[in-house]
Backbone as JSON, one array per atom type, in Angstrom:
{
  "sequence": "XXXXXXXXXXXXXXXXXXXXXXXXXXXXXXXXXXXXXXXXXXXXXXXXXXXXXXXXXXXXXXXXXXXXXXXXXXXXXXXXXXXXX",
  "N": [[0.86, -1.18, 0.0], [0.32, 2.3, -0.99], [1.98, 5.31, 0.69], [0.25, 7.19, -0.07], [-2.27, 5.94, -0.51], [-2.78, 4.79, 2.36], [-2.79, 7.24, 3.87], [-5.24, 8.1, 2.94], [-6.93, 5.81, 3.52], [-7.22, 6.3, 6.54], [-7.99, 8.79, 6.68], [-10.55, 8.76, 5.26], [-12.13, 6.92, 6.66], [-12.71, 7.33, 9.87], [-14.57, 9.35, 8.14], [-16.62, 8.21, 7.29], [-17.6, 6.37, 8.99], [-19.07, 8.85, 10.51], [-20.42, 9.05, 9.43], [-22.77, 8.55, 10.14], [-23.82, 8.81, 12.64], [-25.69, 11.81, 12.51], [-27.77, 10.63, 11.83], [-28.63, 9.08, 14.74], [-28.09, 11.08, 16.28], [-30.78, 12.65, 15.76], [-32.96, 10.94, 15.94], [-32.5, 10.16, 18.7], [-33.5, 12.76, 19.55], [-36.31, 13.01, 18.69], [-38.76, 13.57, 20.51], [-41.95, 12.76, 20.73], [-44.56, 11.37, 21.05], [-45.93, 10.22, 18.4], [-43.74, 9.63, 16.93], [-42.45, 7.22, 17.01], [-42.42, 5.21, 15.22], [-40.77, 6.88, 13.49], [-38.87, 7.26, 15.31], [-37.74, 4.35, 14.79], [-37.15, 3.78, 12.26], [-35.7, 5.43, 11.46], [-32.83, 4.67, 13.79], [-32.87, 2.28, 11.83], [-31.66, 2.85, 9.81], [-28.78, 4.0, 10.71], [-28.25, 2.01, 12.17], [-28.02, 0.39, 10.09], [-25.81, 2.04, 7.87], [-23.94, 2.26, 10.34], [-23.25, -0.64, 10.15], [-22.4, -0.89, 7.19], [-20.36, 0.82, 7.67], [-18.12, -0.65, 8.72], [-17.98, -3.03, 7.52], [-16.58, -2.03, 4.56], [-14.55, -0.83, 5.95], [-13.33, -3.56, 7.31], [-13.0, -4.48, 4.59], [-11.1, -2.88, 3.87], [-8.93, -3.38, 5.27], [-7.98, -5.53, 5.14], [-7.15, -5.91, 2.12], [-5.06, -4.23, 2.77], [-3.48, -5.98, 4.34], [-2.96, -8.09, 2.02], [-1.85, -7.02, 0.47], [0.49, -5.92, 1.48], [1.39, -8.7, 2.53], [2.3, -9.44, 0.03], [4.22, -7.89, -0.88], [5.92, -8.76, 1.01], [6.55, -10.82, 0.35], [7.57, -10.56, -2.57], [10.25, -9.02, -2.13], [11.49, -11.43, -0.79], [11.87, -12.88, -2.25], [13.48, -11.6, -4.14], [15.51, -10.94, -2.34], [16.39, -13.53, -2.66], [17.12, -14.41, -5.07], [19.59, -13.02, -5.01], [22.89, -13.48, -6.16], [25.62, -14.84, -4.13], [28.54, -13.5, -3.02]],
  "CA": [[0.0, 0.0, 0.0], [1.54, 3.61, -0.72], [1.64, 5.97, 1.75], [-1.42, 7.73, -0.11], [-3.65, 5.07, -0.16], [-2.9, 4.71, 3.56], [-3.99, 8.02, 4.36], [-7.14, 8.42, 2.73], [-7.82, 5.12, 4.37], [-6.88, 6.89, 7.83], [-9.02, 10.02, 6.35], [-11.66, 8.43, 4.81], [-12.78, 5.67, 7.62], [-13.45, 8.43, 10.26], [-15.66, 10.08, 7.83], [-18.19, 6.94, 6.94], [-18.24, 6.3, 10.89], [-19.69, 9.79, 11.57], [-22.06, 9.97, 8.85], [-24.43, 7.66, 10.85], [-24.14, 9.62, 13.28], [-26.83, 12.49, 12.34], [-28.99, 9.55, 12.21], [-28.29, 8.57, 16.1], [-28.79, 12.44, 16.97], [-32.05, 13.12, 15.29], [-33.96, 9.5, 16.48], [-32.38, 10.06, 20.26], [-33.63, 13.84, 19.93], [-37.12, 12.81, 18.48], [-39.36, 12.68, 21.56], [-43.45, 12.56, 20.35], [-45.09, 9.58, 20.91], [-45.86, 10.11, 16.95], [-42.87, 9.54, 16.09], [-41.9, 6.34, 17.36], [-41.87, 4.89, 13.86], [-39.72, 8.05, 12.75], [-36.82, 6.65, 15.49], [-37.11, 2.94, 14.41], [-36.48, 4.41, 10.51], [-33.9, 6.37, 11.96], [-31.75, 3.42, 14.27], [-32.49, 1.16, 11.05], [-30.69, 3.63, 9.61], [-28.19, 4.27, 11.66], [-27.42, 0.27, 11.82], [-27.64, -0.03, 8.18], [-24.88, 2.99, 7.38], [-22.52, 1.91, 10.61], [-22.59, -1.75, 9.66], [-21.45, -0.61, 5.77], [-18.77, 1.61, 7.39], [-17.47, -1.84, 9.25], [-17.66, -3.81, 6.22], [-15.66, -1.2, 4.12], [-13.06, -0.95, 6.98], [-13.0, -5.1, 6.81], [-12.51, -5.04, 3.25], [-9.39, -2.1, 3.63], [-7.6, -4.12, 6.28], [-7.66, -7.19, 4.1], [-6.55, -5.34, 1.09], [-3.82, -3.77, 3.04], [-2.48, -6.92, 4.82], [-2.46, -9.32, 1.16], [-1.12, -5.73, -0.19], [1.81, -5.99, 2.24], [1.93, -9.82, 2.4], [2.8, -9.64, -1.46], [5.21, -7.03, -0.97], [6.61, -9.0, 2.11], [7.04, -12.18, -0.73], [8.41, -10.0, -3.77], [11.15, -9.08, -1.57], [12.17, -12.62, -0.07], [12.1, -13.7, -3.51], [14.4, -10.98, -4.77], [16.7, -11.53, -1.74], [16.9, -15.15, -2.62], [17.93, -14.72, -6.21], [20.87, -12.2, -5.74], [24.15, -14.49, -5.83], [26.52, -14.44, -3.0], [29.5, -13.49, -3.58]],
  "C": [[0.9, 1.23, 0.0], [1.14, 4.21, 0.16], [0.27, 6.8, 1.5], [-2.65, 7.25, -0.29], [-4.11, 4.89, 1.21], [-3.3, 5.84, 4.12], [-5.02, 8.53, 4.01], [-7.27, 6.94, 3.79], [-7.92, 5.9, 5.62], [-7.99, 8.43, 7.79], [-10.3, 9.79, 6.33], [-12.64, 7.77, 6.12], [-13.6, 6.44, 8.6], [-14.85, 8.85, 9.45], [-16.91, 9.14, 7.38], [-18.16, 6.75, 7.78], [-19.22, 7.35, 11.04], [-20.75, 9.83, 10.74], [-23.02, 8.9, 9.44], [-24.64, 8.45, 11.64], [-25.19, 10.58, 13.71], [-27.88, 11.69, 12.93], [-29.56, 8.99, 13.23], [-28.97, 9.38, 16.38], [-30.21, 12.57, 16.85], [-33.14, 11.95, 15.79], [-33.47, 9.24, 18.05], [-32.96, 11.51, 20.47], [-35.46, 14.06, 19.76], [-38.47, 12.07, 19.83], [-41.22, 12.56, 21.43], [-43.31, 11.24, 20.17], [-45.33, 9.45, 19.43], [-45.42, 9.52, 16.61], [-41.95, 8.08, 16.41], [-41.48, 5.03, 15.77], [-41.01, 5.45, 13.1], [-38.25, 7.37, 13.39], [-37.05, 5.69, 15.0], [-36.78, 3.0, 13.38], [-34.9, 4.51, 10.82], [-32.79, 5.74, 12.35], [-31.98, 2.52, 12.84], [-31.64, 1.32, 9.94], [-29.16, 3.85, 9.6], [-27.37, 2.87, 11.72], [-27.09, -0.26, 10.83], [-26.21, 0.75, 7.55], [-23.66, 2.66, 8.45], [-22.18, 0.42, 10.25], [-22.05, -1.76, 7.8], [-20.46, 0.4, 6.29], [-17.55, 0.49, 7.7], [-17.53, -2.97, 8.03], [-16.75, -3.28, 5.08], [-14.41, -1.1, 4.87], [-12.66, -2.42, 6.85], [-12.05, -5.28, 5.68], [-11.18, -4.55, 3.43], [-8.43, -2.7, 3.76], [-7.61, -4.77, 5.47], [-6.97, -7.21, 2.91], [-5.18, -4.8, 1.71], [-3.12, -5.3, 3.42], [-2.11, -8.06, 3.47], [-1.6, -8.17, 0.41], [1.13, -6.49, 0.59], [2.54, -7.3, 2.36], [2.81, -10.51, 1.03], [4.09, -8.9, -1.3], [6.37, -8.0, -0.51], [7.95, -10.65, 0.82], [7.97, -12.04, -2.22], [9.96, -10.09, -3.19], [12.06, -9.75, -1.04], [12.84, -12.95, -1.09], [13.54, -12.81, -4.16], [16.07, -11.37, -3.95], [17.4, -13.11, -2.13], [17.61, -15.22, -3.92], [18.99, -14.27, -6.46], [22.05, -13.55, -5.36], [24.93, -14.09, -4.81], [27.38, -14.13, -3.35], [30.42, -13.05, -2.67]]
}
């Protein structure tokens, strides 16, 4: 991974965490009995947008560590073919 893929991940991740967020505020700030179908929208919401920020973070890590595990294997390989001398 280059260093600028690594910090958008480090940028990016933060910012798909918080955008559920709103969604938290506004269905914990929602107090009419009305609206009790408005919060369960809202948390299904809310569970739907942070479990796709945790599946996106999943995928990163996984991409970074076969990223790095390749790297880790280019490198063995190169060490192994220089001749001694």
């Amino acid at each position: 991974m280059e260093p600028a893929e690594a910090a958008l991940f480090v940028l990016a991740m933060p910012a798909v965490a918080g955008a559920a967020s709103p969604f938290f505020v506004v269905a914990a700030a929602a107090s009419a009995p009305a609206s009790v179908a408005w919060r369960a929208l809202l948390g299904l919401v809310y569970v739907a947008v942070s479990g796709a920020a945790q599946v996106v973070s999943m995928c990163a890590v996984t991409v970074f560590y076969y990223k790095c595990r390749l790297r880790c294997k280019e490198a063995d390989s190169l060490r192994n073919d220089v001749p001694d001398v």
